[in-house]
DSSP file (Angstrom, degrees, kcal/mol; ACC not computed):
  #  RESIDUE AA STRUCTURE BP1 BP2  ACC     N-H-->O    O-->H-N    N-H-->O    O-->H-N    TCO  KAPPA ALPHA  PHI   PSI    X-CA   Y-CA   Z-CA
    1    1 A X              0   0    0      0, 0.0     2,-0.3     0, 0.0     5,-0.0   0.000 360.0 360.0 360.0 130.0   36.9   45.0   12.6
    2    2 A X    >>  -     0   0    0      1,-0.1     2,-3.3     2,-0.0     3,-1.7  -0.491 360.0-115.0 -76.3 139.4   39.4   46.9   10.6
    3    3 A X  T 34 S+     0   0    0     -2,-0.3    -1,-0.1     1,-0.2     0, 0.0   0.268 114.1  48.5 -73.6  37.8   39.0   47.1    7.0
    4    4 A X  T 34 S+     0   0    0     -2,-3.3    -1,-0.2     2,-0.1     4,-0.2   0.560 109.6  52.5-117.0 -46.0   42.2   45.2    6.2
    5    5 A X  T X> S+     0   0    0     -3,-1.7     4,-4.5     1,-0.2     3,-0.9   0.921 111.2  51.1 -37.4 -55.9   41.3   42.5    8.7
    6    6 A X  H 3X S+     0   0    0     -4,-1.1     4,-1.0     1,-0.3    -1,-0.2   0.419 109.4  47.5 -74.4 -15.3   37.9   42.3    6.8
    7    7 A X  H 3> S+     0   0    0     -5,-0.3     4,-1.0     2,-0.3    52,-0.3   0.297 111.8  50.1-116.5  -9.9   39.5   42.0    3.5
    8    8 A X  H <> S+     0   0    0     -3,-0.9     4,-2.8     2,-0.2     5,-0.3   0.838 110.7  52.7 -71.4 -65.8   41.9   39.2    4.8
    9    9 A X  H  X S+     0   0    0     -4,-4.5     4,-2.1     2,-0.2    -2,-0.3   0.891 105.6  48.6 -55.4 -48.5   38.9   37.6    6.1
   10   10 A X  H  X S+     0   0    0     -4,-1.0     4,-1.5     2,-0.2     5,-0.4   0.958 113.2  59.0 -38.0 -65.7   37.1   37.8    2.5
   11   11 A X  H  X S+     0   0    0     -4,-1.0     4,-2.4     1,-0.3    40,-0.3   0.746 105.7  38.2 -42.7 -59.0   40.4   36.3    1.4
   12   12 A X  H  X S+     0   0    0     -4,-2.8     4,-2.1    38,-0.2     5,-0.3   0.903 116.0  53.3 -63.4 -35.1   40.7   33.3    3.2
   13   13 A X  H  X S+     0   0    0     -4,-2.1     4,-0.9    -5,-0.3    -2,-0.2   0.756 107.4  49.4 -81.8  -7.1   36.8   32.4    3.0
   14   14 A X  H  X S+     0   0    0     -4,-1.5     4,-3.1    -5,-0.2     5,-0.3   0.825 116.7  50.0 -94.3 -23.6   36.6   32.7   -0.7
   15   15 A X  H  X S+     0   0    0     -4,-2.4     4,-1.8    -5,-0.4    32,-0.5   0.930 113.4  40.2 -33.5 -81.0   39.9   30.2   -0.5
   16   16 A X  H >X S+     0   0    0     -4,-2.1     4,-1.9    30,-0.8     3,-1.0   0.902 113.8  51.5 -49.9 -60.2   38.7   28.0    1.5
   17   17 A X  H >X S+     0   0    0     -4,-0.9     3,-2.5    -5,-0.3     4,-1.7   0.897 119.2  47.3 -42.7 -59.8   34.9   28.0   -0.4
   18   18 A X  H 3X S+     0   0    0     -4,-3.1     4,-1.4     1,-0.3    -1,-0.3   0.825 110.6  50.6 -54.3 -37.8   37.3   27.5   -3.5
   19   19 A X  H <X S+     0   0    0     -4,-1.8     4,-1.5    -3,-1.0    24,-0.4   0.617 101.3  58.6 -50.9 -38.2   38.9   25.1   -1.8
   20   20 A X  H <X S+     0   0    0     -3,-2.5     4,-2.1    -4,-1.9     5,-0.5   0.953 109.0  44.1 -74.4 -70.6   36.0   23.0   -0.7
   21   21 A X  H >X S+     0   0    0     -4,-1.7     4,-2.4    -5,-0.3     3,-1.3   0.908 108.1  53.3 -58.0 -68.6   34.8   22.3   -4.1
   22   22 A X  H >X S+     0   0    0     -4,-1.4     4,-1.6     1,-0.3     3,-0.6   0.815 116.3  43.0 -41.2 -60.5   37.9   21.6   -5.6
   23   23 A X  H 3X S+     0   0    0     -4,-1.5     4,-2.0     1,-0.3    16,-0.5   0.817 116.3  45.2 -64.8 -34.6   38.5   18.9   -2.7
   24   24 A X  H <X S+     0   0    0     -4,-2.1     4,-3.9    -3,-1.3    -1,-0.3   0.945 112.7  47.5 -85.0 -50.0   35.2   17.5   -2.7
   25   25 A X  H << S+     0   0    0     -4,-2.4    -2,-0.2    -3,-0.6    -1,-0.2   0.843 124.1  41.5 -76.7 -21.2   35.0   17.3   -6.6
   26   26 A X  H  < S+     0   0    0     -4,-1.6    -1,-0.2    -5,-0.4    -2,-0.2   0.963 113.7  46.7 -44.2 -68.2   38.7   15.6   -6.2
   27   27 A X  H >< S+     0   0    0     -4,-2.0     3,-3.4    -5,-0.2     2,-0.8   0.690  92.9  81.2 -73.4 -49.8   38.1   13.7   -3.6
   28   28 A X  G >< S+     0   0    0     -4,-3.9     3,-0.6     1,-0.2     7,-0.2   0.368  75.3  82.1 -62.0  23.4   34.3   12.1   -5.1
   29   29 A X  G 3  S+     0   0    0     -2,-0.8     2,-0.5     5,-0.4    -1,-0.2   0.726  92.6  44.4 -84.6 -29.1   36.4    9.6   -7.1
   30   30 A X  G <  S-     0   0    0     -3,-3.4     4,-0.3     4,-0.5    -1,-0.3  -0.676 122.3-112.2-105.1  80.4   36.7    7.3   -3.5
   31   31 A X    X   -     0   0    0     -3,-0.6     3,-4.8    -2,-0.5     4,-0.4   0.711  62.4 -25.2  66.4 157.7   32.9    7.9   -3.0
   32   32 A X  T 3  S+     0   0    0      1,-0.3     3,-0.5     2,-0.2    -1,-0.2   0.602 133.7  52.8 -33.5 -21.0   31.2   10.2    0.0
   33   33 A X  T 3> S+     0   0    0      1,-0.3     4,-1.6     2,-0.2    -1,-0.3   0.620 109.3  48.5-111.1  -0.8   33.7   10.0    2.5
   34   34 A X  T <4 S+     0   0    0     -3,-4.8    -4,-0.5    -4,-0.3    -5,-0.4   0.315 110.2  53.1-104.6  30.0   36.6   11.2   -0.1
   35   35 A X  T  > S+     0   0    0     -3,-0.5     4,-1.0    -4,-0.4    -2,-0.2   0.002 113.4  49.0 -73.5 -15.1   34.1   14.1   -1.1
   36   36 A X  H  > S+     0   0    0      1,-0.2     4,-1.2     2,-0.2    -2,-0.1   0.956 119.8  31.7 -94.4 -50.0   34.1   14.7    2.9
   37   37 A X  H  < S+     0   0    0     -4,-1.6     4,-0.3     2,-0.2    -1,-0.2   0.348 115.5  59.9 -92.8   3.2   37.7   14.7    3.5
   38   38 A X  H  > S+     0   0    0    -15,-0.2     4,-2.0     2,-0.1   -14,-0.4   0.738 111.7  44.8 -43.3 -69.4   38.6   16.3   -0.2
   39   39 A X  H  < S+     0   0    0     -4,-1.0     4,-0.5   -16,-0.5    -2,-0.2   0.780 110.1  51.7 -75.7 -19.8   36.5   19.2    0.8
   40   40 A X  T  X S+     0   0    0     -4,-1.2     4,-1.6     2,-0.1    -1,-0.2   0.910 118.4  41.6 -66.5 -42.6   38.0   19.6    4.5
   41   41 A X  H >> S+     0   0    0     -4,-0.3     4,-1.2     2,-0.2     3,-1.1   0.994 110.2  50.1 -61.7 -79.8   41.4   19.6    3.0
   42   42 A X  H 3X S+     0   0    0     -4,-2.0     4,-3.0     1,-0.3   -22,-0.3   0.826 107.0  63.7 -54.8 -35.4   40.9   21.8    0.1
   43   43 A X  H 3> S+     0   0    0     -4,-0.5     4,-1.4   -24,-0.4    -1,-0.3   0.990 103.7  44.5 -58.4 -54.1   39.2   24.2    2.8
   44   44 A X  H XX S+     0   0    0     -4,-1.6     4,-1.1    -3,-1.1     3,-0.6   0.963 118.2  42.7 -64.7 -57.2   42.5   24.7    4.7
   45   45 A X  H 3X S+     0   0    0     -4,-1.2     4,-2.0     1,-0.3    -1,-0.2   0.764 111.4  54.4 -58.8 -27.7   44.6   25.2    1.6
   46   46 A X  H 3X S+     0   0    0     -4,-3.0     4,-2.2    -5,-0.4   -30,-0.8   0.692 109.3  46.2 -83.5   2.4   42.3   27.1    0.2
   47   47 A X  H <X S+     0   0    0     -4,-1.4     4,-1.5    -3,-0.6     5,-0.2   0.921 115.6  45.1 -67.6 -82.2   42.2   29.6    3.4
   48   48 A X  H  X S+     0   0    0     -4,-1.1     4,-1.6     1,-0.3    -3,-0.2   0.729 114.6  52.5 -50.1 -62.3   46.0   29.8    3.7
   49   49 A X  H >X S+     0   0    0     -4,-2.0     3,-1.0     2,-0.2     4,-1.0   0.993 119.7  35.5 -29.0 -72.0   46.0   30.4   -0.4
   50   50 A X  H 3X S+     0   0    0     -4,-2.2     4,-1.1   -38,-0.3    -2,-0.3   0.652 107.8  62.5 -94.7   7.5   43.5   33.0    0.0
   51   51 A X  H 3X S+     0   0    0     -4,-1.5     4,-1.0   -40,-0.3    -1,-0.3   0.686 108.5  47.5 -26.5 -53.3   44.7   34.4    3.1
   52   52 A X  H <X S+     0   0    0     -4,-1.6     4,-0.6    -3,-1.0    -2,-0.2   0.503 107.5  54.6 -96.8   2.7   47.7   35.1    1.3
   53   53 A X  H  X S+     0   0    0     -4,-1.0     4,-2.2     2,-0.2     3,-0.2   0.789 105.5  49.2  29.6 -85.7   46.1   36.6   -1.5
   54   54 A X  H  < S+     0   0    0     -4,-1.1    -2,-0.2     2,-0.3    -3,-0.1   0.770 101.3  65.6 -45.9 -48.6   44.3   39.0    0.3
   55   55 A X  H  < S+     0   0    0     -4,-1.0    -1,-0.3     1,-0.3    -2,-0.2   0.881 117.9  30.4 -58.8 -63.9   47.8   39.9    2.1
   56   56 A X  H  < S+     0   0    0     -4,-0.6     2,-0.4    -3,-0.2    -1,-0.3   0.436 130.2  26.8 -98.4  -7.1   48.9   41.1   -1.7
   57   57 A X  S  < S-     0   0    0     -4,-2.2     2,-0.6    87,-0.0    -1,-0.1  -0.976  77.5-133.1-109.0 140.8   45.6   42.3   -3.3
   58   58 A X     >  -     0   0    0     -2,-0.4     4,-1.4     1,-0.1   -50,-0.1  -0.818   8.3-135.3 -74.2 134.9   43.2   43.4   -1.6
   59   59 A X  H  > S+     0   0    0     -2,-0.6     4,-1.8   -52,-0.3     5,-0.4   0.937 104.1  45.7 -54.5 -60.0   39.6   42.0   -2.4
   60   60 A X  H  > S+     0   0    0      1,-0.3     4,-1.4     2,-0.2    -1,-0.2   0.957 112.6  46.8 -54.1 -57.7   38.1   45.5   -2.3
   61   61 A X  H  > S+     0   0    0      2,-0.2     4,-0.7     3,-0.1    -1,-0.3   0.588 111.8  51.8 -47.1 -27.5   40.4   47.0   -4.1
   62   62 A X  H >X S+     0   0    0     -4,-1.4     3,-3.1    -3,-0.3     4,-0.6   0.973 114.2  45.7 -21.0-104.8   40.4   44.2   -6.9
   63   63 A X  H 3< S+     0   0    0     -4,-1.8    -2,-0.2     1,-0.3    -3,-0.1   0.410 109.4  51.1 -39.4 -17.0   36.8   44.5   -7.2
   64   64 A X  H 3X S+     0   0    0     -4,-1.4     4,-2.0    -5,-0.4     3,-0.5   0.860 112.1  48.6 -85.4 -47.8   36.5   48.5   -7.3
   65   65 A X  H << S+     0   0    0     -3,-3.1     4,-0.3    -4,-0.7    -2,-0.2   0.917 114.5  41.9 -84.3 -25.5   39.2   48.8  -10.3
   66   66 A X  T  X S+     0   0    0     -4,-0.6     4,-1.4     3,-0.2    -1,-0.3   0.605 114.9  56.0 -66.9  -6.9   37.6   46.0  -12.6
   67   67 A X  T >4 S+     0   0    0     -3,-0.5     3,-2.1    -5,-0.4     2,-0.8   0.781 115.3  38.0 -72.8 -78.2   34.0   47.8  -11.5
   68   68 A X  T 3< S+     0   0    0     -4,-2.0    -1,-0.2     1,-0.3    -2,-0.2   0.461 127.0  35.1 -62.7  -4.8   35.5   51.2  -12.9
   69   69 A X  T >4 S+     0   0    0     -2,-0.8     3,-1.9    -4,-0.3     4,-0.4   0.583  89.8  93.6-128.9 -22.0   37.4   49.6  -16.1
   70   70 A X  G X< S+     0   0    0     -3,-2.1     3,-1.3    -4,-1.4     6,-0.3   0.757  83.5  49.7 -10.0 -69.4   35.1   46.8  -17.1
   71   71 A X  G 3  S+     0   0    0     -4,-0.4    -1,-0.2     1,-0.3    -2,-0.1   0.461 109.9  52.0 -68.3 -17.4   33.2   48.6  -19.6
   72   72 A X  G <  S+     0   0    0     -3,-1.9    -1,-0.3     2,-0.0    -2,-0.2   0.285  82.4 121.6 -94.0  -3.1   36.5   50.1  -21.5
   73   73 A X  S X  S-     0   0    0     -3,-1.3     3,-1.3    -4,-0.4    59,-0.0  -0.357  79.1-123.2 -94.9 170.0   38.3   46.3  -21.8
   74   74 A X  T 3  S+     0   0    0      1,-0.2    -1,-0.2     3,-0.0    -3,-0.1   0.259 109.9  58.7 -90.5  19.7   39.1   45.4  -25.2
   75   75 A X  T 3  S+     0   0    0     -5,-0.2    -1,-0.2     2,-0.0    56,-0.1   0.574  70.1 125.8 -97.3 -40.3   36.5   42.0  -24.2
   76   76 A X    <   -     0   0    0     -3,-1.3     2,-0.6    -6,-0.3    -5,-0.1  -0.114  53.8-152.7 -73.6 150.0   33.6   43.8  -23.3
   77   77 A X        -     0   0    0     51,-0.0     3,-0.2     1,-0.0    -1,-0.1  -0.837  34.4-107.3-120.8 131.9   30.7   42.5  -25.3
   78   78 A X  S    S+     0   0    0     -2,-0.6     3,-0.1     1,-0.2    -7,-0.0  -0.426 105.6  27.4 -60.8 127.2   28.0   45.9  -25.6
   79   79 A X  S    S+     0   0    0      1,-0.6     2,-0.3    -2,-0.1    -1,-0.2   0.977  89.2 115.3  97.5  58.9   24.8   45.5  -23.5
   80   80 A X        -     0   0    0     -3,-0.2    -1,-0.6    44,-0.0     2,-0.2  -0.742  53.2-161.6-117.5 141.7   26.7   43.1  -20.7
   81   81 A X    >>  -     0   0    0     -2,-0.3     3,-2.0    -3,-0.1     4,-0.8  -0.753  39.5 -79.5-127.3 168.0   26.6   45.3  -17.3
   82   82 A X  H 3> S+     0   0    0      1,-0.3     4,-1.1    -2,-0.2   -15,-0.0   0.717 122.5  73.8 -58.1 -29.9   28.8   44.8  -14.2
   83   83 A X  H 3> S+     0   0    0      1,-0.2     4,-0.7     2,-0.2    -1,-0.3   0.957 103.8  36.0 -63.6 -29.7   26.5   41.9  -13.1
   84   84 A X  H <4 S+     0   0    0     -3,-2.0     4,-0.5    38,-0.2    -1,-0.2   0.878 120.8  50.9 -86.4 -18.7   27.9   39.3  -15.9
   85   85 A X  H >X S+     0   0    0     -4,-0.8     3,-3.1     2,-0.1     4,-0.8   0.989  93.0  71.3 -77.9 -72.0   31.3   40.7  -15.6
   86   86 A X  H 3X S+     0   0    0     -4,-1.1     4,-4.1     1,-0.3     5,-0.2   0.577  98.8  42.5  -1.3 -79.9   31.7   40.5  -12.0
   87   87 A X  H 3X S+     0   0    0     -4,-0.7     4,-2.0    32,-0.3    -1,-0.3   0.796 106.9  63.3 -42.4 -31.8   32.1   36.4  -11.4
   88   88 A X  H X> S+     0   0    0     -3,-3.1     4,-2.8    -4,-0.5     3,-2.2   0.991 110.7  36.6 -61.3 -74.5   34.3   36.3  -14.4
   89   89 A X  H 3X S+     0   0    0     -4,-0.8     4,-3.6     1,-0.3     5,-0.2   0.911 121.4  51.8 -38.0 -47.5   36.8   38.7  -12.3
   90   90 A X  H 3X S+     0   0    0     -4,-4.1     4,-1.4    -5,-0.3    -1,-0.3   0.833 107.2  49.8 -43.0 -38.5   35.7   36.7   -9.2
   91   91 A X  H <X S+     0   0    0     -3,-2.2     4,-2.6    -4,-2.0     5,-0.4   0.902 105.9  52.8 -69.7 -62.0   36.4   33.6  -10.7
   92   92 A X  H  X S+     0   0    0     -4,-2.8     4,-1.3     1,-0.2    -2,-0.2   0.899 118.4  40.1 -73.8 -30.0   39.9   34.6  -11.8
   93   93 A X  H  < S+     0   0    0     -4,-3.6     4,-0.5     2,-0.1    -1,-0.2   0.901 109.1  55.2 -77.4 -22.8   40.8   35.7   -8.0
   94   94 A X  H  X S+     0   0    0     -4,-1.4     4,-0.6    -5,-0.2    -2,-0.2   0.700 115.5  38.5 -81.9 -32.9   39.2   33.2   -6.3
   95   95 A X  H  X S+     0   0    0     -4,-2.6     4,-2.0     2,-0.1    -1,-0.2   0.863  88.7  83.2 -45.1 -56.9   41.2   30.4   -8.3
   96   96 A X  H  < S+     0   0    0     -4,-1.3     6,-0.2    -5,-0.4    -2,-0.1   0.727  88.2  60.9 -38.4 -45.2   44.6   31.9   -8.6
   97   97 A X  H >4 S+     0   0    0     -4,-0.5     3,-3.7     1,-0.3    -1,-0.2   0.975 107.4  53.4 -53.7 -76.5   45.2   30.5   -4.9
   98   98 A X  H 3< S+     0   0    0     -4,-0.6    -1,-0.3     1,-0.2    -2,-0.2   0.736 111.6  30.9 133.4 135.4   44.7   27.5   -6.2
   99   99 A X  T >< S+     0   0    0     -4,-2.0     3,-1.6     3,-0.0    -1,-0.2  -0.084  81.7 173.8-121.7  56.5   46.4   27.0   -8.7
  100  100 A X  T <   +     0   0    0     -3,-3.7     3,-0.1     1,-0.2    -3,-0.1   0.075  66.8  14.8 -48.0 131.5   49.3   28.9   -7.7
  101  101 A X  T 3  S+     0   0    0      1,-0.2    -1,-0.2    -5,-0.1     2,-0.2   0.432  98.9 115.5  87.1 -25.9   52.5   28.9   -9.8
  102  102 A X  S <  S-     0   0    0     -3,-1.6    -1,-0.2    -6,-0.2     2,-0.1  -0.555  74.1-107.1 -81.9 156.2   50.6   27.3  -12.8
  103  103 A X        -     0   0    0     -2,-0.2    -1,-0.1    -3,-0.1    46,-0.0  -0.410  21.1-127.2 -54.4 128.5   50.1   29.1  -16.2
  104  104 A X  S >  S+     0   0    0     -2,-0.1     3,-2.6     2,-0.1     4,-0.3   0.838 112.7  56.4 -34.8 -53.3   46.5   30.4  -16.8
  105  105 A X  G >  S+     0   0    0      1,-0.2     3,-0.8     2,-0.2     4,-0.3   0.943 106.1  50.5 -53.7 -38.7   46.7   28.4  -20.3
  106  106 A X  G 3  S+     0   0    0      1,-0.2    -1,-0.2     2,-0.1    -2,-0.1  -0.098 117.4  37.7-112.1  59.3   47.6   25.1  -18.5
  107  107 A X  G <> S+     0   0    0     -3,-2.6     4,-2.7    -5,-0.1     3,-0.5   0.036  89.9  94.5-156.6  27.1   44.9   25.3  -16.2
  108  108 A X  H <> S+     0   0    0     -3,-0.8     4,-1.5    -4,-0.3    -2,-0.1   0.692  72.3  62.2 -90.3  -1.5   42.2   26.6  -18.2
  109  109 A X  H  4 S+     0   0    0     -4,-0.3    -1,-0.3     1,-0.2    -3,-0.1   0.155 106.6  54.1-100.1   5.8   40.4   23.7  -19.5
  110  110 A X  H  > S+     0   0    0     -3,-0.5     4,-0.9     2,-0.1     3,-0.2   0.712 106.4  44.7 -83.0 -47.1   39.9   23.3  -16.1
  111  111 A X  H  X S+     0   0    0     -4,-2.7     4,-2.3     1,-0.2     3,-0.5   0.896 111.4  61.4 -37.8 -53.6   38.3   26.9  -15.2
  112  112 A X  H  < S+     0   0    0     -4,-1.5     4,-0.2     1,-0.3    -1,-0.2   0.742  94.7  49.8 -75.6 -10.3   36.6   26.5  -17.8
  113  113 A X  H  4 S+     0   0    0     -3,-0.2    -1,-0.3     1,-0.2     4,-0.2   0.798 119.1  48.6 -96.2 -17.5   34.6   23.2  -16.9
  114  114 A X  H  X S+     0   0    0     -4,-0.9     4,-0.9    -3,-0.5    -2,-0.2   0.599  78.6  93.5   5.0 -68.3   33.8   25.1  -13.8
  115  115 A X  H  X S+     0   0    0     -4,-2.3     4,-1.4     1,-0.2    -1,-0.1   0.579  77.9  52.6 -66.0 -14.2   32.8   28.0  -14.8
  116  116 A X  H  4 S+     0   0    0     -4,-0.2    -1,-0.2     2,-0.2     4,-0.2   0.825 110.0  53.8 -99.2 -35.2   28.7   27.4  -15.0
  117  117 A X  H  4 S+     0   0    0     -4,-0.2     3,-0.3    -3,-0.2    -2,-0.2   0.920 115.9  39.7 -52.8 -33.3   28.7   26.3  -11.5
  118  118 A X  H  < S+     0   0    0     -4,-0.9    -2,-0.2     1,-0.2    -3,-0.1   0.789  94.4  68.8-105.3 -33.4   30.4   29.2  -10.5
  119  119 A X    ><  -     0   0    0     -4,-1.4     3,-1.8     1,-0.2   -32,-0.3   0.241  66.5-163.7 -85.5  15.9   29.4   32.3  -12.1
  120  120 A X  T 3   +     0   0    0      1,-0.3    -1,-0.2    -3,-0.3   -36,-0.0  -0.093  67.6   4.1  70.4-127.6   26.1   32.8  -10.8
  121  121 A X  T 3  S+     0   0    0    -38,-0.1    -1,-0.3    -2,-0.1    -2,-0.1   0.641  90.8 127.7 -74.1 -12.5   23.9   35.4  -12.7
  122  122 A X    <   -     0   0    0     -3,-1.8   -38,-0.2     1,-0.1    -3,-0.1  -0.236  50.6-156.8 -63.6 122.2   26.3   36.0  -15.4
  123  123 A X        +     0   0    0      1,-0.1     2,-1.0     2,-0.0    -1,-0.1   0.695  58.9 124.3 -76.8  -5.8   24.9   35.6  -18.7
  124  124 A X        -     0   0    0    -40,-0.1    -1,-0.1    -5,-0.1    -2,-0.1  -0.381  54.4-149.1 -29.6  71.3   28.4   35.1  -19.6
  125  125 A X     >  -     0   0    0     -2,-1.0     4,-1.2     1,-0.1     5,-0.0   0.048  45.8 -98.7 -36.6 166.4   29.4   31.4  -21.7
  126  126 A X  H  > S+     0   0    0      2,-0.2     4,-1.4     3,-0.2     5,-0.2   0.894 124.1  58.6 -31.2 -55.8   33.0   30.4  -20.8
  127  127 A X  H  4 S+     0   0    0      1,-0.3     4,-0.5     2,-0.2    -1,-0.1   0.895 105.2  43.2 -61.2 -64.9   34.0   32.1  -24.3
  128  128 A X  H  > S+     0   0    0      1,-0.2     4,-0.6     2,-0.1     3,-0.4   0.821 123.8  42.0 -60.5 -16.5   32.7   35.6  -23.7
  129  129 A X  H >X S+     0   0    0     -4,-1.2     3,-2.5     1,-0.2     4,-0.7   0.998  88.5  85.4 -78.2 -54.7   34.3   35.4  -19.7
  130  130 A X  H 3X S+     0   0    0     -4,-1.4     4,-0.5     1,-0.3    -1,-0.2   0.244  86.5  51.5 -13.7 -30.1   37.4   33.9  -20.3
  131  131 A X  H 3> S+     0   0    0     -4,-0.5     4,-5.4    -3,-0.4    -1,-0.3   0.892 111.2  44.4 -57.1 -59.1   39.1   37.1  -21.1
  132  132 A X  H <X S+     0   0    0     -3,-2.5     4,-1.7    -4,-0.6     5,-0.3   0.994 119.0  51.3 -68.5 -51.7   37.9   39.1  -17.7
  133  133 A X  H >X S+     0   0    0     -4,-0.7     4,-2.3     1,-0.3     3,-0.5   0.893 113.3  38.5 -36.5 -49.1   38.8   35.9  -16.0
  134  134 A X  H 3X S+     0   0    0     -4,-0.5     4,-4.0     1,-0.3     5,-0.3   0.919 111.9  58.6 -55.3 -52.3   42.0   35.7  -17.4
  135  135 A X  H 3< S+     0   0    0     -4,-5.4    -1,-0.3     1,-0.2    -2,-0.2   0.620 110.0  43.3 -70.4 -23.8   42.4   39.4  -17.1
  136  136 A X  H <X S+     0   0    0     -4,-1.7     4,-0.9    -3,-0.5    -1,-0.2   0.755 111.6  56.3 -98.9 -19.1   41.8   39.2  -13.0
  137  137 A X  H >X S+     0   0    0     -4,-2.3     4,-3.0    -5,-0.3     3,-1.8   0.984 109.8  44.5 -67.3 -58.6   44.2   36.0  -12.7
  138  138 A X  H 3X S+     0   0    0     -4,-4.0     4,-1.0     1,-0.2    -1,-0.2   0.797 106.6  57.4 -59.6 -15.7   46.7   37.9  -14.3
  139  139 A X  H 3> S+     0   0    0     -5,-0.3     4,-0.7     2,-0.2    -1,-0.2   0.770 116.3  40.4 -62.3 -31.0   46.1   41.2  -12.1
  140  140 A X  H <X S+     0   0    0     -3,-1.8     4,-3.0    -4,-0.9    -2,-0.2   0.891 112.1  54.7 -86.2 -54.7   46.7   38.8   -8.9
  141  141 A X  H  < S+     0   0    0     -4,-3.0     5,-0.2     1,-0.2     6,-0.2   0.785 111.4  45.7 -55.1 -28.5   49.6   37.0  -10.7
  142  142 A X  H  < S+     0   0    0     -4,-1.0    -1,-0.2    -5,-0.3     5,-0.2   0.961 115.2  45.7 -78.9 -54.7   51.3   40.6  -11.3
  143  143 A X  H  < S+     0   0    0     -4,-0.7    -2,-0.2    -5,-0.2    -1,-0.2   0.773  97.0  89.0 -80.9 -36.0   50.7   41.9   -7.7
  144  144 A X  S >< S-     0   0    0     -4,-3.0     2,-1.2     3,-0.2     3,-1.0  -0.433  88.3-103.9 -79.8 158.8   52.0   38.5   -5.9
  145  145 A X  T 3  S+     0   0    0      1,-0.2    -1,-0.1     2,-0.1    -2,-0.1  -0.538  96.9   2.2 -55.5  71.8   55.6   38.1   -5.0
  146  146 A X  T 3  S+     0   0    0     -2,-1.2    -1,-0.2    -5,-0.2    -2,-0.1   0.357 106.9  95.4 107.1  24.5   57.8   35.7   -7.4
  147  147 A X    <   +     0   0    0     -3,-1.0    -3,-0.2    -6,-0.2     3,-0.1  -0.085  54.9 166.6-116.8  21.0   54.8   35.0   -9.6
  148  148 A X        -     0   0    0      1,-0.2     2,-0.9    -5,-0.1    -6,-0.1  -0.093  59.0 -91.8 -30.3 161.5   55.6   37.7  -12.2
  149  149 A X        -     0   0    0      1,-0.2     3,-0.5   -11,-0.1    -1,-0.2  -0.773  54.5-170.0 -86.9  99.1   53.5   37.3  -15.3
  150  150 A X  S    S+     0   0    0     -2,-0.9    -1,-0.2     1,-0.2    -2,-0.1   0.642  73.9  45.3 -89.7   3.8   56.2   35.1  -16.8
  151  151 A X  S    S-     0   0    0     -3,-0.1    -1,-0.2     0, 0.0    -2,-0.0   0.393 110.6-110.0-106.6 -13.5   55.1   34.8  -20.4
  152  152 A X              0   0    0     -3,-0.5    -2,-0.1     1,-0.1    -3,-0.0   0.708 360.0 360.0  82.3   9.9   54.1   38.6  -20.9
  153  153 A X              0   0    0    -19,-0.0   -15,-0.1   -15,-0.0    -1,-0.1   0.332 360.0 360.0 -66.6 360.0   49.9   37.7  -21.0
């Protein structure tokens, strides 16, 4: 597989996984079978999201230039290593999709109630991530077409 394919494919499956929870967590207001069909839904759009994503960052490439710049952002808290950082950046690509077209600010109280399901090992609260998050949504937001960063964040 070529690595462009392979980085599409990373694109759509972390949509769609993003996709699935958001539908499912939507969707559990009518009870198990809108958690079933919430997450089936929210899987396709989030493919197709991060399918198109992918097309205009690439995953790998994302994930190499926050590795190599991490440790310089004006966020980083001394003694946190790539492993706490890492989801935050994950987090902010694997969202953008989406919530494509929205403002980081008015959709952050949403990220943020998220964000301890999602980040894995990071010993990273909401407050200390929220930057690098921020900082990869907007990376994505720069790079897609007719999503310029329109507020200059």
């Amino acid at each position: 597989m070529s690595d462009v394919k392979k980085d599409h494919s990373i694109g759509a499956g972390t949509g769609a996984m993003t996709g699935v929870v958001a539908g499912a967590a939507i969707g559990s207001a009518a009870g198990p079978v809108g958690s079933a069909v919430g997450a089936v839904v929210g899987g396709i759009v989030g493919a197709k999201a991060g399918d198109s994503i992918a097309e205009a960052v690439n995953p790998t490439t994302y994930t190499e230039h926050f590795r190599k710049d991490y440790a310089s952002a004006p966020y980083y808290i001394s003694g946190s290593e790539w492993r706490d950082y890492e989801p935050a950046y994950k987090y902010g690509y694997d969202t953008y999709g989406q919530y494509r077209g929205r403002q980081f600010d008015d959709v952050e109280s949403e990220l943020q109630r998220n964000w301890d399901a999602t980040r894995g090992n990071s010993r990273l609260a909401w407050n200390d991530a929220r930057q690098a998050v921020r900082d990869g949504w907007h990376y994505i937001e720069r790079a897609m077409p007719g999503d310029a960063d329109r507020d200059g964040r």
